[in-house]
matplotlib code that plots the C-alpha trace (Angstrom):
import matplotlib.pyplot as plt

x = [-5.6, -6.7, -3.7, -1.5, -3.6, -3.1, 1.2, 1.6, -0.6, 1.7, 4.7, 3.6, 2.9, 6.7, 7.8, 5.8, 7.3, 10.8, 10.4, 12.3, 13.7, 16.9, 18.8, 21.8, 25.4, 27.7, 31.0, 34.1, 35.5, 32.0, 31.7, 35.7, 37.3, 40.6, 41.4, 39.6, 42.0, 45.3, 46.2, 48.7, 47.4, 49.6, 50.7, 49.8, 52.5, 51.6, 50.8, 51.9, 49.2, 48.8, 49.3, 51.6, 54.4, 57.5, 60.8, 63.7, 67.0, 70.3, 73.1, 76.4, 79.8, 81.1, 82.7, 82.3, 84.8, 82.9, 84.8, 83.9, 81.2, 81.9, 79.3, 82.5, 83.9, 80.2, 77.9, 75.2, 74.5, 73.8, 70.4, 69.2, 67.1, 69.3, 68.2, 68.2, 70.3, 68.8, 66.0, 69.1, 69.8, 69.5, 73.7, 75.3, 77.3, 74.4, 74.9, 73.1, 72.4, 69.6, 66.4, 64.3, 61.1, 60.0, 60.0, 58.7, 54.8, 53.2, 51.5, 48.2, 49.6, 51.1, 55.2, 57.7, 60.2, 63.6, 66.6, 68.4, 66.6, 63.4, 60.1, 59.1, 56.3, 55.3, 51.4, 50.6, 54.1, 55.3, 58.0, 59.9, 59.3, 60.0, 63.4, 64.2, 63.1, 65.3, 68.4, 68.2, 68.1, 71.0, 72.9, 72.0, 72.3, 75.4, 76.8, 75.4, 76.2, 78.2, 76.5, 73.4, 71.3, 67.6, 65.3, 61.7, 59.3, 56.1, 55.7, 51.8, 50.2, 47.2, 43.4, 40.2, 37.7, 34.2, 31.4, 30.2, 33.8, 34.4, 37.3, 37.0, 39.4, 42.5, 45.3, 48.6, 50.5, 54.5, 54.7, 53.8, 51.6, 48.4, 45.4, 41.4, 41.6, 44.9, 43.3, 39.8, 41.9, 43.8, 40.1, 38.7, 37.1, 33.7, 30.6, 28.1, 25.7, 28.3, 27.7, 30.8, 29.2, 29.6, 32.6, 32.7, 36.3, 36.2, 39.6, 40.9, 43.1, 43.7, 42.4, 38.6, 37.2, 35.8, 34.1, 34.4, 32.4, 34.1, 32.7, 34.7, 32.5, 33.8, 37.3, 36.8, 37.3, 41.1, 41.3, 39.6, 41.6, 40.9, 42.1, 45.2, 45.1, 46.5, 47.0, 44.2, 41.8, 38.6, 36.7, 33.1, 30.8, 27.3, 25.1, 22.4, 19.0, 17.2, 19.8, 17.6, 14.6, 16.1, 16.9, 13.7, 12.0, 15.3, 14.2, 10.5, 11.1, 12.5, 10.2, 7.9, 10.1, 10.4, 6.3, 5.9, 8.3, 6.7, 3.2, 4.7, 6.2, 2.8, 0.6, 3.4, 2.3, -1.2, -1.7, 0.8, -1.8, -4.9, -3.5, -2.9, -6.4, -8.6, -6.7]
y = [-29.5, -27.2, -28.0, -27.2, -23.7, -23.0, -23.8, -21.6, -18.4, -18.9, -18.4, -15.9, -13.9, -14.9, -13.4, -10.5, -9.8, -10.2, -7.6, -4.6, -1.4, -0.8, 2.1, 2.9, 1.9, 4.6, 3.3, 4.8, 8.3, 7.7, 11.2, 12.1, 13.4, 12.8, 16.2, 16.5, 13.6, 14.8, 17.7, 17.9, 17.0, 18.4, 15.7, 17.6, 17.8, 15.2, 16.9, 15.2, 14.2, 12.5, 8.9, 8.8, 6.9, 8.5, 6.9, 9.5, 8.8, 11.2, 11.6, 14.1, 14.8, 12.8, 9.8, 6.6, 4.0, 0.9, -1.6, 0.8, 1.0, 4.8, 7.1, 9.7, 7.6, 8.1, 11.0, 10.6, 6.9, 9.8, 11.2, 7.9, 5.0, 1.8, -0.8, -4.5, -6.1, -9.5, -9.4, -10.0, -7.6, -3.5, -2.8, 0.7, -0.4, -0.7, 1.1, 4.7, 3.2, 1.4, 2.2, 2.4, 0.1, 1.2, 4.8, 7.9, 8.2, 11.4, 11.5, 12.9, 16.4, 16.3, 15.6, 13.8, 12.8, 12.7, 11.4, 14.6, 17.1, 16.3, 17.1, 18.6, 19.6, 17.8, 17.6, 19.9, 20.0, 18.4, 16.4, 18.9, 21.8, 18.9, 17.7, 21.5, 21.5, 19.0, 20.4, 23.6, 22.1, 20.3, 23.3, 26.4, 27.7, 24.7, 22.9, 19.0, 17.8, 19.2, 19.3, 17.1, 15.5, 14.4, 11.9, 11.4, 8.7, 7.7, 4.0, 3.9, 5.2, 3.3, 4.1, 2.9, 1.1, 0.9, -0.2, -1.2, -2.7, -6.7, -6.5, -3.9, -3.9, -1.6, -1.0, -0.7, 1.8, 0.9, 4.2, 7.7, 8.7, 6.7, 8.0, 6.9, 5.0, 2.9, 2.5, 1.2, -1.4, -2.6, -2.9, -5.8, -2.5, -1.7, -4.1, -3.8, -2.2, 0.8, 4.1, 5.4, 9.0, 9.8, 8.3, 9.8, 10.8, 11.4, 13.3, 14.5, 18.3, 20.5, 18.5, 18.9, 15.7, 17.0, 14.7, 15.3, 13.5, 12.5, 11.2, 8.7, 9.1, 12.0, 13.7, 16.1, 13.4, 14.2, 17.9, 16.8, 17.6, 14.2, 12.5, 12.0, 10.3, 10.9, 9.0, 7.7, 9.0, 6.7, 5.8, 5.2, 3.9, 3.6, 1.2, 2.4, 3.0, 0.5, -2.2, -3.6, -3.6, -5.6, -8.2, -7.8, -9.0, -11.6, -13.4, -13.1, -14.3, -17.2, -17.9, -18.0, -20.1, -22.8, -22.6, -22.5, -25.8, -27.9, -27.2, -28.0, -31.1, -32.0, -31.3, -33.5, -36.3, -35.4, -35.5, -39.1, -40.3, -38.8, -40.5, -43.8, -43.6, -43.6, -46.1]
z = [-76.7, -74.1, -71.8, -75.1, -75.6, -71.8, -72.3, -75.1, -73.8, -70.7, -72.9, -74.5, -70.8, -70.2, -73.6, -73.2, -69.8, -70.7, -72.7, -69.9, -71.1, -69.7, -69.3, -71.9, -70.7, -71.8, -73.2, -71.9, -74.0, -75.9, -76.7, -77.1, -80.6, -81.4, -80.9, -77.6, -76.3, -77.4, -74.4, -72.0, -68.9, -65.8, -62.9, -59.5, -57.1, -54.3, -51.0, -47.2, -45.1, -41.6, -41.3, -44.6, -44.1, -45.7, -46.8, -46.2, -46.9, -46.4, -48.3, -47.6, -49.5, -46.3, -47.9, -45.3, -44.5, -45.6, -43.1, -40.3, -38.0, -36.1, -37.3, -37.0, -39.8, -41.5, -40.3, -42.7, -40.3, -37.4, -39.9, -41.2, -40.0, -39.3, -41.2, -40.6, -43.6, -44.6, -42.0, -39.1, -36.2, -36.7, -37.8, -37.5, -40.5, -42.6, -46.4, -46.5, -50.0, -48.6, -48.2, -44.8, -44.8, -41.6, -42.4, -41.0, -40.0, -40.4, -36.8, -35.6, -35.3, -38.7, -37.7, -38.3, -35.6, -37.3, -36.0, -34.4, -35.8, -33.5, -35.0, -37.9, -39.6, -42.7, -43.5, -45.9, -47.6, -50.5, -50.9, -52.6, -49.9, -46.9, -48.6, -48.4, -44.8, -43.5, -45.7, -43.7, -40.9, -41.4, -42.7, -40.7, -37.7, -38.0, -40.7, -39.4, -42.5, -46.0, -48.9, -47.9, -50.3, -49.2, -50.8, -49.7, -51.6, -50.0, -48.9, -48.5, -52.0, -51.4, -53.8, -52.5, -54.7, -53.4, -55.5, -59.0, -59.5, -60.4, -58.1, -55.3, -53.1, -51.6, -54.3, -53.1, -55.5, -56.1, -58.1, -57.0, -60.0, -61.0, -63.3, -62.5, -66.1, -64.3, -60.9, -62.5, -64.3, -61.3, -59.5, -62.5, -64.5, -64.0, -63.4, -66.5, -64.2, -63.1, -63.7, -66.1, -66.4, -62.8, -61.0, -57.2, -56.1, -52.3, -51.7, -48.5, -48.4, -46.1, -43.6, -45.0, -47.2, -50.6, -53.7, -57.1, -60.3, -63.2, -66.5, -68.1, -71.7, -72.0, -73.0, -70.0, -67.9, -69.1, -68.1, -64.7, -61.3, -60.4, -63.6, -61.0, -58.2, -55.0, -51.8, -49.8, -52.8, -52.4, -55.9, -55.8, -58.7, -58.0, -60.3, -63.0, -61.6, -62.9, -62.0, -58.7, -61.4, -63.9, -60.9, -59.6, -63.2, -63.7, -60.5, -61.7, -65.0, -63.6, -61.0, -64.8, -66.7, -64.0, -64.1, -67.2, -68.3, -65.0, -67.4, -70.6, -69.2, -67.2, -71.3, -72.7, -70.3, -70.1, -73.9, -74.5, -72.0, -73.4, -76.6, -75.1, -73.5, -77.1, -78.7]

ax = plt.figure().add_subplot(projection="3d")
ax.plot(x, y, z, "-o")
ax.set_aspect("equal")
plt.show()
């Protein structure tokens, strides 16, 4: 009896204890209205930083004999990246339609080196105002090529997750356009002990790193200049507070429970024998 009265005042300690306040998980858009949600949210124009790798491709009026391999035959060939054509040899002949995969790094000092035209300066740019660079130079002081056409895509578009994710890792981007709500998704979501409220955003520009907080409860988070994401962006989600106390009392609780069933196994025996005993 008194082994059965020590049991259950143990279990009762282990209820008692179990009994931790935690803090309250916001949901994601908890406090949003319908009305709060529905704005126009601009896309920023992506901006050119060092150690992008850039795609370019060059395009004239020129119009190329196909079974020839003189670049007189096809200039544009003279301003483009040759291309290996089913992972062979680098061809001369190879189709301007293409594009480059080894593209054009954005070195330490912030240039390009581009065939013919030598260096030029692209950190800081966008794609837009680099495209226009390159077409003058290959218009003025001389016509190098009539009517050119420049296309630019980035081939590194990559988002850091570091964190309360289930899945951190690096994402690799295919598109150029990727909102916090998209990259969080690609990263497993968040952990149930992540912070939604105050997502970090570490962002380099113009050269200087800056962080930003945004609140995914809220519809603000939508009107945020980091809503967007841009290249090399690093997301950062810190758990709740009282996340290491809730493990703390978890591994205490069962440190408790494994007690506590060894004694109720040990007053089980204890009274069968005590039983066996007086008969």
């Amino acid at each position: 009896m008194k082994l059965f009265n020590y049991t259950s005042a143990l279990m009762a300690v282990v209820l008692m204890v179990s009994c931790v306040t935690q803090q309250k998980m916001p949901k994601y858009l908890e406090g949003a209205a319908n009305e709060a949600i529905d704005k126009q949210t601009s896309f920023p124009e992506l901006i050119i930083q060092k150690n992008d790798q850039l795609a370019i491709q060059v395009y004239s009026d020129y119009l190329p004999d196909p079974k020839s391999e003189k670049t007189e035959s096809n200039p544009d060939l003279l301003y483009n990246q040759p291309i290996p054509r089913g992972g062979g040899a680098v061809s001369a002949s190879t189709s301007a339609n293409n594009t480059s995969t080894s593209g054009y790094l954005v070195d330490g000092e912030g240039n390009i080196d581009f065939p013919r035209l030598g260096k030029i300066h692209a950190e800081g740019l966008s794609k837009k105002q680099l495209e226009a660079e390159i077409k003058k130079r290959l218009t003025t002081p001389v016509e190098l090529l009539h009517n050119p056409t420049v296309l630019i895509r980035f081939q590194t578009y990559k988002i850091i997750t570091l964190g309360e994710f289930n899945a951190p890792q690096v994402l690799n981007i295919p598109t150029e356009k990727v909102n916090i709500f998209e990259a969080i998704s690609m990263a497993g979501g968040i952990t149930e002990w992540g912070r939604k409220d105050a997502v970090k955003v570490i962002r380099e520009q113009d050269g200087k790193r800056e962080m930003g907080v945004v609140d995914l409860s809220s519809a603000s988070v939508f009107t945020s200049p980091y809503y967007y994401l841009r290249q090399n962006d690093i997301l950062l989600i810190d758990p709740v507070n009282d996340k290491q106390q809730v493990k703390d009392e978890t591994r205490r609780l069962s440190r408790i429970s494994f007690a506590t069933s060894i004694a109720s196994t040990a007053a089980v025996i204890a009274s069968i024998i005590i039983s066996i005993t007086r008969k």
